[in-house]
mmCIF file as gemmi writes it, N, C-alpha and C atoms, coordinates in Angstrom:
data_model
loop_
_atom_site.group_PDB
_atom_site.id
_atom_site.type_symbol
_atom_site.label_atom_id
_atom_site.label_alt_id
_atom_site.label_comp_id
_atom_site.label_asym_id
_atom_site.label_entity_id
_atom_site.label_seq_id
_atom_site.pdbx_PDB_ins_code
_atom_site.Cartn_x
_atom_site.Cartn_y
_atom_site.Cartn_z
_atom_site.occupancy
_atom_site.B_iso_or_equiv
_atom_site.pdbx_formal_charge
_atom_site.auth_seq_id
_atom_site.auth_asym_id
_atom_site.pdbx_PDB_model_num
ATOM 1 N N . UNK Axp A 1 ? -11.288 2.935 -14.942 1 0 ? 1 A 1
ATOM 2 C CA . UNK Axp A 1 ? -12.298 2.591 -15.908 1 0 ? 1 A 1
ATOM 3 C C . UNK Axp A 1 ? -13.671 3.105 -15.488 1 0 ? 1 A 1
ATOM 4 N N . UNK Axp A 2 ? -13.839 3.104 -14.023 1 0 ? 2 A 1
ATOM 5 C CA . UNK Axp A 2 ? -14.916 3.828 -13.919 1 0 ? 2 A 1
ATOM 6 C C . UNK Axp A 2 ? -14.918 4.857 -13.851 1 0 ? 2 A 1
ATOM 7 N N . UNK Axp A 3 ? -13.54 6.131 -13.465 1 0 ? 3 A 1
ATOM 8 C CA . UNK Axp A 3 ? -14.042 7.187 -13.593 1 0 ? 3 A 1
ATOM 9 C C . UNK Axp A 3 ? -13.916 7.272 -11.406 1 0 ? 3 A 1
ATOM 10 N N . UNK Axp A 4 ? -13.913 6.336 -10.775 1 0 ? 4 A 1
ATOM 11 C CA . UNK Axp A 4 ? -14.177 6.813 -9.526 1 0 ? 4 A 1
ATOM 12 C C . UNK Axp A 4 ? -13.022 6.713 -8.611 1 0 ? 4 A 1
ATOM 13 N N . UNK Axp A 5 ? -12.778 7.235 -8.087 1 0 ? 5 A 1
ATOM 14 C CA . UNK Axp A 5 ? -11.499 7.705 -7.097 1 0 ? 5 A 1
ATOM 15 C C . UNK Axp A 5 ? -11.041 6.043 -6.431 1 0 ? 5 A 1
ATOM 16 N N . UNK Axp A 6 ? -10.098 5.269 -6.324 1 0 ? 6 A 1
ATOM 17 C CA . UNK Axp A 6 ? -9.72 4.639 -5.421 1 0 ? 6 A 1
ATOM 18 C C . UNK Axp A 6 ? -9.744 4.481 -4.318 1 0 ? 6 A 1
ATOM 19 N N . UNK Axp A 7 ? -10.101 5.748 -3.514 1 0 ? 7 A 1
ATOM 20 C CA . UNK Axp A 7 ? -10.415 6.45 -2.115 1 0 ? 7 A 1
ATOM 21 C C . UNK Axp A 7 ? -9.359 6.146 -1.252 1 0 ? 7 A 1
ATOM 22 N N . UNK Axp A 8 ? -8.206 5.8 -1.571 1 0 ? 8 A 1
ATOM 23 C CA . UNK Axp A 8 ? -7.22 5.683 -0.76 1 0 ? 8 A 1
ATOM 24 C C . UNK Axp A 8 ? -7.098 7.043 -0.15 1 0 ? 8 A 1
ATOM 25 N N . UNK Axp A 9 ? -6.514 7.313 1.41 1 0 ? 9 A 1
ATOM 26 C CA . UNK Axp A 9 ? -6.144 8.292 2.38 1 0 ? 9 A 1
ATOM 27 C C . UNK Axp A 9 ? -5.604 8.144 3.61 1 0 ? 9 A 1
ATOM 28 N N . UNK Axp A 10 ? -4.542 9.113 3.773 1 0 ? 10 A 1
ATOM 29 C CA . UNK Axp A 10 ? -4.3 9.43 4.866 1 0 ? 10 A 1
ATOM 30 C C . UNK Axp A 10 ? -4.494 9.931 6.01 1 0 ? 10 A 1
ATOM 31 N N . UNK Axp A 11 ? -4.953 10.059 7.052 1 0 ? 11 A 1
ATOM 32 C CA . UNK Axp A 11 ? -5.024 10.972 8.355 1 0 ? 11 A 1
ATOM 33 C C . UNK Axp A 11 ? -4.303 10.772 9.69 1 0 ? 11 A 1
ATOM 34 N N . UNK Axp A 12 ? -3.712 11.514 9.864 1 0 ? 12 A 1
ATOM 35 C CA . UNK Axp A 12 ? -2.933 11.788 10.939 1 0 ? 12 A 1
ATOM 36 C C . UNK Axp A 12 ? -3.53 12.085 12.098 1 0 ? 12 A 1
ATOM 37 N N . UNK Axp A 13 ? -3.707 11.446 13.288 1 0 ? 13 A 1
ATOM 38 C CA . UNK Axp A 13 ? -4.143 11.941 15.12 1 0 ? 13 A 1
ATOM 39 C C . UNK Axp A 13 ? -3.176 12.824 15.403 1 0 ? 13 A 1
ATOM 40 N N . UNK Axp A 14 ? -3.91 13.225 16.654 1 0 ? 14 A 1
ATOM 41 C CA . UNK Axp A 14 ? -2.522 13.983 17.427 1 0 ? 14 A 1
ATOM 42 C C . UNK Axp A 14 ? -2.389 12.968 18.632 1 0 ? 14 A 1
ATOM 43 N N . UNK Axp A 15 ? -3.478 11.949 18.766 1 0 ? 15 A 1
ATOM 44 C CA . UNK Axp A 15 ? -3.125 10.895 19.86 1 0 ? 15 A 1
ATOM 45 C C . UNK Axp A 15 ? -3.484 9.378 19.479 1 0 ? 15 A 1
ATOM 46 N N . UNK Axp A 16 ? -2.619 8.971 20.01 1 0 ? 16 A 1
ATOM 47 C CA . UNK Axp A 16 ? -2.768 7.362 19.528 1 0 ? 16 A 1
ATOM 48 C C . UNK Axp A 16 ? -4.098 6.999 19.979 1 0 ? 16 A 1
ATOM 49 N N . UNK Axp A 17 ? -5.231 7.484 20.924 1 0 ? 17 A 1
ATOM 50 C CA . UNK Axp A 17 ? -6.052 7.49 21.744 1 0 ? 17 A 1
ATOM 51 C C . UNK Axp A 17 ? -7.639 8.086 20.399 1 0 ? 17 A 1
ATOM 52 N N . UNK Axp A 18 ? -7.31 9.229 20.021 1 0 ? 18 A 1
ATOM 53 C CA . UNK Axp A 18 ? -8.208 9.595 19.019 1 0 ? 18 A 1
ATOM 54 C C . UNK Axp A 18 ? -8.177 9.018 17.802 1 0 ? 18 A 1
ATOM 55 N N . UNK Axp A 19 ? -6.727 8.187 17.037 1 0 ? 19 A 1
ATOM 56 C CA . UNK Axp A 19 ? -7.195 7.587 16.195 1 0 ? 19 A 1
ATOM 57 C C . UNK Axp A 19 ? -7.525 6.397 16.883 1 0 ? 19 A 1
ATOM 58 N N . UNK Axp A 20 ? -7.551 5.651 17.641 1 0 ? 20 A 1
ATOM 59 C CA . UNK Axp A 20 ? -8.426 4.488 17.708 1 0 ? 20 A 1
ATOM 60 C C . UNK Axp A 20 ? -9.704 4.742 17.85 1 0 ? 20 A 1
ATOM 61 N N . UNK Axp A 21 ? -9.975 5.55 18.423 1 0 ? 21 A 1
ATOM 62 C CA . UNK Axp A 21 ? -11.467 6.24 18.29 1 0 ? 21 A 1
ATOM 63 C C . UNK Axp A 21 ? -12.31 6.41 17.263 1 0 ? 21 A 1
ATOM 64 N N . UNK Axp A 22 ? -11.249 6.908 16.492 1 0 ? 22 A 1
ATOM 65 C CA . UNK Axp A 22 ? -12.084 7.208 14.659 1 0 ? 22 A 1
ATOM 66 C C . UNK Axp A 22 ? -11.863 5.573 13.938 1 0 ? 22 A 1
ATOM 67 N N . UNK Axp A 23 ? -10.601 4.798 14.29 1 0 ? 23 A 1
ATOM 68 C CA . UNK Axp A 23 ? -10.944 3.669 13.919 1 0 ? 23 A 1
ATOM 69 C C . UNK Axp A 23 ? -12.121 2.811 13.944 1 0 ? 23 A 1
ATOM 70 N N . UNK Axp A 24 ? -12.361 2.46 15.934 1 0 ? 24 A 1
ATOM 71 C CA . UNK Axp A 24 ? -13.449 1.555 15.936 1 0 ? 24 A 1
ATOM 72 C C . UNK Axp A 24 ? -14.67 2.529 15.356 1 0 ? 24 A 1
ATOM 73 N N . UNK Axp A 25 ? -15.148 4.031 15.043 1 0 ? 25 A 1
ATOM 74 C CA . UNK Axp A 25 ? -16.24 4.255 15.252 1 0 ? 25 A 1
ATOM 75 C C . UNK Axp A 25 ? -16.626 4.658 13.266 1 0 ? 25 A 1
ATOM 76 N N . UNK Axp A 26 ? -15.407 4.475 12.746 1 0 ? 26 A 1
ATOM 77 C CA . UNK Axp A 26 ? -15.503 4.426 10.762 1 0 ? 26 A 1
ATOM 78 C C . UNK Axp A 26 ? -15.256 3.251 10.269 1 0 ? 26 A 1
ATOM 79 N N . UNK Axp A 27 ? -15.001 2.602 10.894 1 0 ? 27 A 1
ATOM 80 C CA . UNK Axp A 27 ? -14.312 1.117 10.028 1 0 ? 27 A 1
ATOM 81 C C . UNK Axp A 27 ? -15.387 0.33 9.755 1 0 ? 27 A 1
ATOM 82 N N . UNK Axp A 28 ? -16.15 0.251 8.412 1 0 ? 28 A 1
ATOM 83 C CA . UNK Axp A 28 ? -16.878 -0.585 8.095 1 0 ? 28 A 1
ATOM 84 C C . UNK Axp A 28 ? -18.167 0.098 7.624 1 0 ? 28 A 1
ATOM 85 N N . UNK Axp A 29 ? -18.061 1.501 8.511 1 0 ? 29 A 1
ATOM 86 C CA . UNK Axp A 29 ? -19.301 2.746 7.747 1 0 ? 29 A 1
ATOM 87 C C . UNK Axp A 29 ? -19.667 2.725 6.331 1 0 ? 29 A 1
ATOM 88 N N . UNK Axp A 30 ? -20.693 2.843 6.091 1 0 ? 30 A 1
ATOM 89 C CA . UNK Axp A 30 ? -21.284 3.629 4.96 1 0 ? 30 A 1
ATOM 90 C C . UNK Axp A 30 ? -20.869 4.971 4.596 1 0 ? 30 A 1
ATOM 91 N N . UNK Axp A 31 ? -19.796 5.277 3.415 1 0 ? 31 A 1
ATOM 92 C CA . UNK Axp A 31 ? -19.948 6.511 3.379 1 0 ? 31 A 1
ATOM 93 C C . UNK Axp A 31 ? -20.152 7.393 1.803 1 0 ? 31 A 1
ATOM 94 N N . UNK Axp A 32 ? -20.688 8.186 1.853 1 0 ? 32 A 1
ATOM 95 C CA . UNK Axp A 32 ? -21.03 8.172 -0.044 1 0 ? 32 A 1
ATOM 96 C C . UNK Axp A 32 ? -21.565 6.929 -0.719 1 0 ? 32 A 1
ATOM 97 N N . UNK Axp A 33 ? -22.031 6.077 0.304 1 0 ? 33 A 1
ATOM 98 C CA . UNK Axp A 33 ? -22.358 5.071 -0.92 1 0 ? 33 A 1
ATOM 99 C C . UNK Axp A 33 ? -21.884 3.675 -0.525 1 0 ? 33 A 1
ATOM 100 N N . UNK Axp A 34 ? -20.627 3.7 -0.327 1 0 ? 34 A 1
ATOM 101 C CA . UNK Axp A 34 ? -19.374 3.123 -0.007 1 0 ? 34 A 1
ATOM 102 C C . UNK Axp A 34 ? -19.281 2.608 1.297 1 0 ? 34 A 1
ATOM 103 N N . UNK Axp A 35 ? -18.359 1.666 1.496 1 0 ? 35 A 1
ATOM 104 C CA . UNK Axp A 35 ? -18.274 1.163 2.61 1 0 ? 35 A 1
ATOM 105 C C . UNK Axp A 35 ? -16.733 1.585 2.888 1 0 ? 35 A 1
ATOM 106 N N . UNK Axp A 36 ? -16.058 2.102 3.677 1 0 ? 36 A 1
ATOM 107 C CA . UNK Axp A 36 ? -15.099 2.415 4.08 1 0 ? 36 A 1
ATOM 108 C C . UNK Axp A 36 ? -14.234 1.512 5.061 1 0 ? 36 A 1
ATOM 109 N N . UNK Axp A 37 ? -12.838 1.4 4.752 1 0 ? 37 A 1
ATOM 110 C CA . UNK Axp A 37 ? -12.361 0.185 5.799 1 0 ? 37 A 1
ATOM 111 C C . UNK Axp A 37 ? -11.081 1.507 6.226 1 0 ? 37 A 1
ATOM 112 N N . UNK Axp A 38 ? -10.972 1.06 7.685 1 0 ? 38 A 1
ATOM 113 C CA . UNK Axp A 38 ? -9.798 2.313 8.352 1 0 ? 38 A 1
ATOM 114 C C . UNK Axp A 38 ? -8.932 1.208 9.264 1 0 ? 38 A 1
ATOM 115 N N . UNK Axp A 39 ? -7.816 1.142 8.731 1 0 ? 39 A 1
ATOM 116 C CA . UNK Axp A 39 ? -6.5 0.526 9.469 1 0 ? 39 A 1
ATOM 117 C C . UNK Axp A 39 ? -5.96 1.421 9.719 1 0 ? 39 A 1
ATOM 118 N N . UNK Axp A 40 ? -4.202 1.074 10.412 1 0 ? 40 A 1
ATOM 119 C CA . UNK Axp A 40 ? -3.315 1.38 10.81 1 0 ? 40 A 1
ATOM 120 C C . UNK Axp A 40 ? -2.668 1.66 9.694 1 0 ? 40 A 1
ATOM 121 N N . UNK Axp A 41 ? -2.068 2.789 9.288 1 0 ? 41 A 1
ATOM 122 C CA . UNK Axp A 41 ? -0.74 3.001 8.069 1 0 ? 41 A 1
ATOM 123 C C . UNK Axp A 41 ? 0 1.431 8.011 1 0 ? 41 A 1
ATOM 124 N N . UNK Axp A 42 ? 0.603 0.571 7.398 1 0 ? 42 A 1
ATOM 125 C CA . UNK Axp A 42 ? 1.844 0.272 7.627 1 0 ? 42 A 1
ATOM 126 C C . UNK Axp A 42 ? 3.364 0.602 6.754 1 0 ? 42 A 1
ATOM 127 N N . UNK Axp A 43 ? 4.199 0.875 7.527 1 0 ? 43 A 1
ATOM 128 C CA . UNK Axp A 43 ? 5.096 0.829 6.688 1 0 ? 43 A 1
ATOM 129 C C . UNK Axp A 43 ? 6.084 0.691 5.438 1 0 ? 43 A 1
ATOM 130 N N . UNK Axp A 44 ? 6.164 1.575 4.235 1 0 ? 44 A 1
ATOM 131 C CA . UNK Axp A 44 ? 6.223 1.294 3.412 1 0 ? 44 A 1
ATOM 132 C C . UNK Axp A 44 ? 7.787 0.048 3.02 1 0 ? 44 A 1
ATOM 133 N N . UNK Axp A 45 ? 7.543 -1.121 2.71 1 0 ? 45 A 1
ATOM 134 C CA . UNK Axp A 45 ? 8.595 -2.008 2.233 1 0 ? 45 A 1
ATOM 135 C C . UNK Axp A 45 ? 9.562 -1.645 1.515 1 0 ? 45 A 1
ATOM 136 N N . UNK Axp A 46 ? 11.074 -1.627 1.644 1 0 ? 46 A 1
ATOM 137 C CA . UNK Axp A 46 ? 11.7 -1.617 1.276 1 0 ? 46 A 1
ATOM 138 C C . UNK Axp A 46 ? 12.145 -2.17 -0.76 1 0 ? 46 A 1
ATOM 139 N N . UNK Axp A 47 ? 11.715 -1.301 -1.498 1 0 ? 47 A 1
ATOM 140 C CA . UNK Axp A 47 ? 11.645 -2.29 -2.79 1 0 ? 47 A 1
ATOM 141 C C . UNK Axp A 47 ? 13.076 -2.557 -3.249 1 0 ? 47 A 1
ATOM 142 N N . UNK Axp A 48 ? 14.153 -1.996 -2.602 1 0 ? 48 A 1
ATOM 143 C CA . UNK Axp A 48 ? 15.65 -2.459 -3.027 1 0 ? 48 A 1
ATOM 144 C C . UNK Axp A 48 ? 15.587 -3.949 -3.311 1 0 ? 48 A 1
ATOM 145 N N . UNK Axp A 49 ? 15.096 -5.002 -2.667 1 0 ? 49 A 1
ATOM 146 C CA . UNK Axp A 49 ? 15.168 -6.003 -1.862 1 0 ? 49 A 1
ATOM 147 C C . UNK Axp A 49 ? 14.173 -6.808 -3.185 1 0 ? 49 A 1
ATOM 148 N N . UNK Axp A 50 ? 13.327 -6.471 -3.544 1 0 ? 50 A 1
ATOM 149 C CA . UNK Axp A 50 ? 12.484 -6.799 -4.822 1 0 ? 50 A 1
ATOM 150 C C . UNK Axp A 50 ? 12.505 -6.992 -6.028 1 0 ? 50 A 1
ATOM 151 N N . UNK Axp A 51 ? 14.017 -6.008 -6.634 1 0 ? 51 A 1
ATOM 152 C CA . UNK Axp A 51 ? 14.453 -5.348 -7.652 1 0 ? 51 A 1
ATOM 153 C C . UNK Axp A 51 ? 15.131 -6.975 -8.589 1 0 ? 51 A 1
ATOM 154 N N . UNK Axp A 52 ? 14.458 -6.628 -9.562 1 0 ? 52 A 1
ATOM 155 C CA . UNK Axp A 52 ? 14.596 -8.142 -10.447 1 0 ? 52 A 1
ATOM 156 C C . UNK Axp A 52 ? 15.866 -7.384 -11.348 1 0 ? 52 A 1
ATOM 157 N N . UNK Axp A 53 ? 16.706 -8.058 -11.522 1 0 ? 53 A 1
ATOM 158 C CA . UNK Axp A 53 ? 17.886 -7.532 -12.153 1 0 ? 53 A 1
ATOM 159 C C . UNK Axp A 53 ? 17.766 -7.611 -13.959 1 0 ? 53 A 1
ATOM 160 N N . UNK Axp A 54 ? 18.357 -6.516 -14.146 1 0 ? 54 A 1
ATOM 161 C CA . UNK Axp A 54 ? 17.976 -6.392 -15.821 1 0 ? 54 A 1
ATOM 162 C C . UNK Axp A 54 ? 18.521 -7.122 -17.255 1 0 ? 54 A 1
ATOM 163 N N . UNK Axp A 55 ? 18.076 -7.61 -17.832 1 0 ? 55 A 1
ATOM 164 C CA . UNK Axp A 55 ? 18.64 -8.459 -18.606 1 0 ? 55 A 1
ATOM 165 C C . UNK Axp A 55 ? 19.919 -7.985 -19.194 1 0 ? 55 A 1
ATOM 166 N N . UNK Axp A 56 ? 20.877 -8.488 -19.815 1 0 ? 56 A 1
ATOM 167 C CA . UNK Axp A 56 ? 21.731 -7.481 -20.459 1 0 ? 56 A 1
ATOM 168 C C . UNK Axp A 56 ? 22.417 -8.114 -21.587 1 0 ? 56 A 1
ATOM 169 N N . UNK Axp A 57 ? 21.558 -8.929 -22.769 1 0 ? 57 A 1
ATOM 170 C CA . UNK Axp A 57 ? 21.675 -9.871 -23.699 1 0 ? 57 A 1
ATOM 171 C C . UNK Axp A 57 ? 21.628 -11.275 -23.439 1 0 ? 57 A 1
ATOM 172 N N . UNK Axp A 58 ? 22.323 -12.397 -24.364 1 0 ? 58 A 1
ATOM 173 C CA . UNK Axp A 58 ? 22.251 -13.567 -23.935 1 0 ? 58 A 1
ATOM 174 C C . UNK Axp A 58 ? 23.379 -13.996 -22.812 1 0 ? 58 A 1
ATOM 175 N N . UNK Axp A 59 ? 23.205 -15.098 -22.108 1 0 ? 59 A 1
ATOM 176 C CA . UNK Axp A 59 ? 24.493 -15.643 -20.95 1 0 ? 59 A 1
ATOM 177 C C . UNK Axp A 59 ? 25.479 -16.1 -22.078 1 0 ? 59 A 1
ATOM 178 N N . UNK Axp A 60 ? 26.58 -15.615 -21.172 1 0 ? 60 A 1
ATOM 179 C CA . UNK Axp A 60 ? 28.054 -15.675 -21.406 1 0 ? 60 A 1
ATOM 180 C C . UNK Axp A 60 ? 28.319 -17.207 -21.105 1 0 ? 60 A 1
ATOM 181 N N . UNK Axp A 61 ? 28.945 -17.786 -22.595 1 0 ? 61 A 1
ATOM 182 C CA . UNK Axp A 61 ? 29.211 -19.021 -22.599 1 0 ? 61 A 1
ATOM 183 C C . UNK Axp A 61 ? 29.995 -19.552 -21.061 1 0 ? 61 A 1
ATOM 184 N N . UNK Axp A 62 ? 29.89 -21.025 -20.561 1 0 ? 62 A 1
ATOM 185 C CA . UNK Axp A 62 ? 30.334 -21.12 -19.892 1 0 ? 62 A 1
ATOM 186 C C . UNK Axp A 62 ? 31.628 -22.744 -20.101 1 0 ? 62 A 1
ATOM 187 N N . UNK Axp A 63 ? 32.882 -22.416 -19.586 1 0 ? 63 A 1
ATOM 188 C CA . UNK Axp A 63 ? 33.328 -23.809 -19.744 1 0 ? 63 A 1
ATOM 189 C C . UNK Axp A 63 ? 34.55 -23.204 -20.98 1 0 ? 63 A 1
ATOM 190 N N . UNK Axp A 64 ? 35.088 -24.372 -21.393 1 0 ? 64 A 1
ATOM 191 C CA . UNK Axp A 64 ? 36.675 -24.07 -22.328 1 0 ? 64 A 1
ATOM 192 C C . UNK Axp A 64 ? 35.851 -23.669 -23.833 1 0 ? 64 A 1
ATOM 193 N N . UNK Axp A 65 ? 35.932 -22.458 -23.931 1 0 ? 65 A 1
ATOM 194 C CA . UNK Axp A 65 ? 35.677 -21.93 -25.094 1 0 ? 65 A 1
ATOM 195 C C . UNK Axp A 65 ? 36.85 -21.048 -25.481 1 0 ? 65 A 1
């Protein structure tokens, strides 16, 4: 609605040592304007596990019919 990027991103270290570096020394910066927050990736969740099953008309009577 506004028109402005989400600013979501990725960056990759080549050492676990340099991204903590760019962590403590961007996390919380001013940047464009903006305040920038820099975590750790985590792992994307499994959505199998989430999956709401699909309707498939009304329930099948139950009992001596």
């Amino acid at each position: 609605m506004t028109s402005r990027s989400k600013g979501f991103g990725f960056v990759k270290f080549a050492s676990e040592e340099e991204a903590s570096k760019a962590r403590e020394e961007m996390n919380g910066k001013v940047l464009n304007g903006r305040v920038i927050y820099v975590d750790i990736a985590k792992a994307k969740q499994d959505r199998a596990a989430d999956v709401v099953p699909i309707a498939r008309g009304p329930p099948k009577p139950v009992g001596n019919t």
